[in-house]
N, C-alpha and C positions, 0 to 999 in steps of 0.2 A: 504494500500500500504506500501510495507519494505519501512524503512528510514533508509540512509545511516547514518555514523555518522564521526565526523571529528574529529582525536587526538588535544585537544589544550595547550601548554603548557602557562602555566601564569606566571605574573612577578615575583611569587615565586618558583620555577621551578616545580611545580605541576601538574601532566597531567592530566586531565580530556578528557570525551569524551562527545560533543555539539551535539546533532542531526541537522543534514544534511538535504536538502530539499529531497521529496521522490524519493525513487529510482524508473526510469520509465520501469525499463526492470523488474522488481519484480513479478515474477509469485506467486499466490496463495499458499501456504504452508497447505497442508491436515493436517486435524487433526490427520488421524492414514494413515497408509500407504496402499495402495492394495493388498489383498494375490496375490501370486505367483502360478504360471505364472500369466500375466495378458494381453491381448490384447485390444490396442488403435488403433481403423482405423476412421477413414472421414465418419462418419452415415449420413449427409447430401448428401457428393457424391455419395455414394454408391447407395443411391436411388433414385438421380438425373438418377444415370446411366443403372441404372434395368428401373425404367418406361421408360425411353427412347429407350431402349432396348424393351421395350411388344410393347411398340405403334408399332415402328419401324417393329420390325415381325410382327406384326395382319396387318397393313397397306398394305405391301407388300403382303403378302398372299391374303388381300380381292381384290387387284388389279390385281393380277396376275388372282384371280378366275373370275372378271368379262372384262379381256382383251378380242375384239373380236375375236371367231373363225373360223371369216368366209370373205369370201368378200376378196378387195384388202391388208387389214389390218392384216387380221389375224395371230395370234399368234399361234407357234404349242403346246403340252404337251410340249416338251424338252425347250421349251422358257420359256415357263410360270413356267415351274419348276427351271429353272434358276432363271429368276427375284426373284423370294421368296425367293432362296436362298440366294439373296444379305443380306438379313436381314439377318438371324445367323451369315453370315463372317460378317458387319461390328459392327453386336453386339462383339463377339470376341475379335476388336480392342478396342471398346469402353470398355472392361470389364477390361483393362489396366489400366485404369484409375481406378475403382473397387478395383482394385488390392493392392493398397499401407497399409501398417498396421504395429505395432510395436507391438514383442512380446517380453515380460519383464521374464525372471526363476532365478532359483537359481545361472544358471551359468551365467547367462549376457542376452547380449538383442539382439534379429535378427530383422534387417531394413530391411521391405520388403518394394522395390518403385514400379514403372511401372514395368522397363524391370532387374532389377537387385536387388541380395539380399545379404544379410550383416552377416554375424556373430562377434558380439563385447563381448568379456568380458566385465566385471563390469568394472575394471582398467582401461582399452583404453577409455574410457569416461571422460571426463574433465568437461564439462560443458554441458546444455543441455540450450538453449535460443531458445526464441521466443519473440522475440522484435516485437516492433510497424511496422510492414511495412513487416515482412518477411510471405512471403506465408505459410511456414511449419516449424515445429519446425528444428533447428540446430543444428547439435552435434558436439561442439569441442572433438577432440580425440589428445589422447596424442601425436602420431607421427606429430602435426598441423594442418592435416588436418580439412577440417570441410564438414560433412555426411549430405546432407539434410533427414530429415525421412518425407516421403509425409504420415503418417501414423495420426498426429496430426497435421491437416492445420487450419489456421489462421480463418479462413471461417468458422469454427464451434461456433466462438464466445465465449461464458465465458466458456462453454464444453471443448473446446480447449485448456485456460489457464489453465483450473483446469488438462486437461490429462496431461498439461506440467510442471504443478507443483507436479503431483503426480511420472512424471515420473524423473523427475530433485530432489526431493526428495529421491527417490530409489538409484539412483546413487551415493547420497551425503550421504546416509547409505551404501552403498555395494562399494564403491568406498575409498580403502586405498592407499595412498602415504606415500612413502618412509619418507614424513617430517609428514604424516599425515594431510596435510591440506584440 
């Protein structure tokens, strides 16, 4: 874990620098960096959201095949083919969630989330966190605001820290200011 450190001056006006207790937002630091382009999405959701999605249509389908077509119950073709169709629409919705992923190039990075996507220079980047408790990594950008990226979520575990230190990495290489810091 990074450990912060704290300037201290002593009774001879000598500054030295004391290590700090650990810094707790301190993502991983890659040994080398990932070629370019590079895309980071949610491997766990994504396949949460596909099986749920097969069961989902196989289900419907075998229902729809064995609904009665006869008697006071029955169901016609145009119903049955209805119902099954529910499966592909709300796989569809559910592919939303699928959806989220971060792509890293030479010119910058695009946030794709659910319903909306992003194009960032390297520069518009300030900071890249994922702290203890946040769902998805965070990007401060230079104008204040801050971009959730649903592409590296919390929920992947050490996978997660490592995409966000590789991608907070990137940034803190392709990312120059005016002071340089």
């Amino acid at each position: 874990m990074k450990r912060t450190s704290v300037q201290v001056t002593d009774n001879h006006d000598h500054d030295r620098e004391v290590p700090g207790p650990p810094d707790p937002f301190a993502l991983p630091v890659p040994e080398r960096l990932p070629a370019l382009p590079v895309t980071f999405r949610p491997t766990r959701t994504r396949v949460a959201v596909f099986a749920v999605s097969a069961v989902l249509i196989l289900t419907l389908v075998v229902v729809a095949l064995i609904l009665p077509d006869d008697g006071p119950t029955a169901w016609s073709v145009p119903e049955r083919v209805a119902f099954a169709a529910l499966g592909p629409l709300i796989s569809a919705g559910l592919y939303l969630l699928a959806r989220p992923r971060i792509v890293a190039d030479e010119r910058g990075v695009t946030v794709i989330n659910t319903v909306r996507t992003q194009r960032l220079e390297w520069a518009q980047i300030v900071r890249v966190n994922l702290r203890p408790g946040d769902p998805w990594v965070l990007l401060d950008l230079d104008s204040g605001e801050v971009l959730p990226a649903m592409g590296i979520q919390a929920s992947g575990g050490k996978a997660a820290r490592r995409a966000a230190g590789e991608l907070r990495a990137l940034v803190d290489e392709r990312t120059v200011t005016e002071r340089d810091d």
